[in-house]
C-alpha positions in Angstrom: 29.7 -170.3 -135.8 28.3 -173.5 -137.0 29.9 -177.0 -135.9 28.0 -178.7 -138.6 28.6 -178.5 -142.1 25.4 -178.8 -144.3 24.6 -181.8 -147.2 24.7 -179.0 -149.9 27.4 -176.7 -149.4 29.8 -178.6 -151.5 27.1 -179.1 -154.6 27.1 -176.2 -157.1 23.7 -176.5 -157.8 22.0 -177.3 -154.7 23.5 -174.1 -153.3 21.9 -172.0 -156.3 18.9 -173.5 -155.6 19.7 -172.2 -151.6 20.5 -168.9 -153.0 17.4 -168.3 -154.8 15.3 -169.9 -151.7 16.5 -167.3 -149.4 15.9 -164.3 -151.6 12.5 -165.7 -152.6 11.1 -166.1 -148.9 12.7 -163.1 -148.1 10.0 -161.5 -149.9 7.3 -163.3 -148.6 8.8 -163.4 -144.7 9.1 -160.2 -143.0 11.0 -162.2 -139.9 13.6 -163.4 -142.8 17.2 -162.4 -142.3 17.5 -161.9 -146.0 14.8 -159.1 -146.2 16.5 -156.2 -145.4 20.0 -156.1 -146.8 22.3 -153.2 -147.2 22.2 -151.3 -150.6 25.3 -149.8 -151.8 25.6 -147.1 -154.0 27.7 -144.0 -155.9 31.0 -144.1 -157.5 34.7 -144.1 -155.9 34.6 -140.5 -154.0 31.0 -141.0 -152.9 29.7 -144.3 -151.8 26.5 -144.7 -149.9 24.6 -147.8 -148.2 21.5 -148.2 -146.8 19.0 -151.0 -145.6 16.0 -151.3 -147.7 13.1 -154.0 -148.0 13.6 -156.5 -150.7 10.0 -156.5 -152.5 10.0 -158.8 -155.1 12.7 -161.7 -156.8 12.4 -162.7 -160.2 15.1 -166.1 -160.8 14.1 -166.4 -164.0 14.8 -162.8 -165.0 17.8 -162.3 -162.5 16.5 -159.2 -160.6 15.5 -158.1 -157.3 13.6 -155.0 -156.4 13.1 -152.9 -153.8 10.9 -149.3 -153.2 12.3 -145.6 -152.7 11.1 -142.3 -152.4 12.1 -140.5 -155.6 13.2 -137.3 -153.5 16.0 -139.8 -151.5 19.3 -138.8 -152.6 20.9 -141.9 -153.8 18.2 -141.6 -156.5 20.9 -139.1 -158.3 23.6 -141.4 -157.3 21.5 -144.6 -159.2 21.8 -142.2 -162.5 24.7 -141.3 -162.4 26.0 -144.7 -161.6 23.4 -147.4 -162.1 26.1 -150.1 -160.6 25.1 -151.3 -156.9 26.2 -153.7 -154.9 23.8 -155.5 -152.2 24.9 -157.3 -149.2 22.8 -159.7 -147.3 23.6 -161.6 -144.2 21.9 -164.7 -142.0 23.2 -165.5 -138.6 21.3 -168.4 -138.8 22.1 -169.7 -141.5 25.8 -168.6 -141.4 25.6 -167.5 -145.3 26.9 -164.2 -146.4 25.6 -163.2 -150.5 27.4 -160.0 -152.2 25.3 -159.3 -155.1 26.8 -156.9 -157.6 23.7 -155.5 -160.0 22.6 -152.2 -162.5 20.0 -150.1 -161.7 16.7 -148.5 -163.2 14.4 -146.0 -160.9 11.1 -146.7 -162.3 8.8 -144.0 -161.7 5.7 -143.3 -163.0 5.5 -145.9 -165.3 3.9 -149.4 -165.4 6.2 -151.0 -162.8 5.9 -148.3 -160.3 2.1 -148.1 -160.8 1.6 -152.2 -160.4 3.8 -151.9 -157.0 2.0 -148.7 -155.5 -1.2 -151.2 -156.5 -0.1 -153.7 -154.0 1.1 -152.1 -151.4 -1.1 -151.2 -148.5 -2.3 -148.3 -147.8 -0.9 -148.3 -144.4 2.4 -149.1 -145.4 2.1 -146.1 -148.0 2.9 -143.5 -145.1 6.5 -143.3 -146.1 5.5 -141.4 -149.1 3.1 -139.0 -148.0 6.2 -136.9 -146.1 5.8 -133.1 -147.1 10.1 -132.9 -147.6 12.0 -135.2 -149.2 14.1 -137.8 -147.0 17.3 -136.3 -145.2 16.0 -132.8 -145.4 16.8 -130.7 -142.6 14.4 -130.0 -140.1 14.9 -128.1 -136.7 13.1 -130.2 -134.6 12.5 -134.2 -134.5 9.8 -134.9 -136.7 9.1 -137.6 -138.6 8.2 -135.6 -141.8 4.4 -136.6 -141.7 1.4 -134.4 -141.1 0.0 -135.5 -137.4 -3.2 -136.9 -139.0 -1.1 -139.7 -140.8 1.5 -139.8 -138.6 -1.3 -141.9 -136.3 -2.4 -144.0 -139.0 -6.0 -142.3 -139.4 -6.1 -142.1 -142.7 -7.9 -143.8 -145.7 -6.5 -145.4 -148.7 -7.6 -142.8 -151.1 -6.0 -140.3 -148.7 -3.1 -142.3 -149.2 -3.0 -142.6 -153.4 -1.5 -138.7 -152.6 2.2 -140.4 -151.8 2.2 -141.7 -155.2 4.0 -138.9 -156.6 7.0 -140.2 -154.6 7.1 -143.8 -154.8 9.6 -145.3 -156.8 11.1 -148.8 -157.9 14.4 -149.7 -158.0 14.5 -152.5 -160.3 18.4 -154.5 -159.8 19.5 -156.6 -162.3 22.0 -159.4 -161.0 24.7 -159.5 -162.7 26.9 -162.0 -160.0 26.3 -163.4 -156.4 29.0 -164.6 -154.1 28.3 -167.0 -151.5 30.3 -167.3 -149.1 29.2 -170.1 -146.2 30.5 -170.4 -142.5 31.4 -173.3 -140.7 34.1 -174.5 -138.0 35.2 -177.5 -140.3 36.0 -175.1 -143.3 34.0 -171.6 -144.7 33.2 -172.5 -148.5 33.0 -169.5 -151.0 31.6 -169.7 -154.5 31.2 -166.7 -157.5 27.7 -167.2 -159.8 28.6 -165.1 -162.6 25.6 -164.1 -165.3 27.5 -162.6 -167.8 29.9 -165.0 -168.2 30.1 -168.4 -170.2 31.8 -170.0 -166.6 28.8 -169.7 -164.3 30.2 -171.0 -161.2 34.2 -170.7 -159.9 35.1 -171.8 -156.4 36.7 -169.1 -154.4 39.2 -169.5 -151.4 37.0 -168.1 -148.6 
């Protein structure tokens, strides 16, 4: 835990601007402590997490993104209950962030299509599994026909996952920050849908 406290922690709107700087290089870092958070999801008899890969962060519209196969089975879970909650944490920088959001799949539609557009073919092998994720298999496998299991494949070969790729588009609708340190934890709610933006918690 960290002995020293840092110049922002007590400043409402220099630890926004934190906030948004970790989710914002999380995208663009793939060694970032923020990229891969845990994605919770369902309703009270059925919850669910995950880790996914945060893809893109948009402050000015509130949202954060990720990608899914449309075959995974908290796809269901999203419909029937598009509220999530996401949980990030940095041991390095000793800040916790419990972001509660609502949910749209987008699939086959503009989103989707500008996201499958930038994403490489290599990294496209997640989709090109013949069976949906989680479907039982008796033997290890890892889904994938041998030929792109080892990567030899082109990026027109690849276009074929397509017709599993999704986006899961989460709109914020409150963060909580919670900060560690030996001298005193802080904690702080940001609230979008209210007309008081920032409370102070008791951490």
């Amino acid at each position: 835990m960290s002995k020293e406290v840092v110049s922002y922690y007590e400043n409402s709107d220099e630890i926004k601007k934190k906030i948004w700087s970790l989710l914002t290089n999380a995208v663009l870092d793939r060694s970032s402590e923020f990229r891969t958070p845990v994605f919770i999801c369902g309703n009270e008899t059925n919850l669910d997490g995950r880790v996914v890969v945060i893809r893109k962060v948009d402050q000015e519209n509130n949202y954060i993104q990720y990608h899914s196969d449309i075959r995974s089975s908290k796809i269901e879970k999203i419909k029937k209950n598009p509220n999530c909650s996401i949980l990030f944490y940095g041991k390095e920088e000793k800040i916790q962030l419990r972001i509660k959001a609502e949910c749209v799949v987008n699939f086959n539609n503009d989103i989707s299509k500008e996201s499958w557009k930038n994403t490489g073919h290599i990294s496209r092998k997640c989709y090109l599994v013949e069976n949906g994720p989680g479907t039982e298999s008796d033997k290890p496998t890892s889904g994938l026909d041998s030929k792109f299991d080892n990567f030899d494949f082109t990026k027109e070969e690849s276009e074929a996952g397509y017709k599993n790729f999704c986006v899961i588009k989460c709109k914020i609708k409150s963060i909580e920050w919670l900060y560690l340190a030996a001298k005193g934890h802080r904690r702080a709610l940001i609230n979008f849908n209210e007309s008081k933006n920032f409370t102070w918690l008791v951490p």
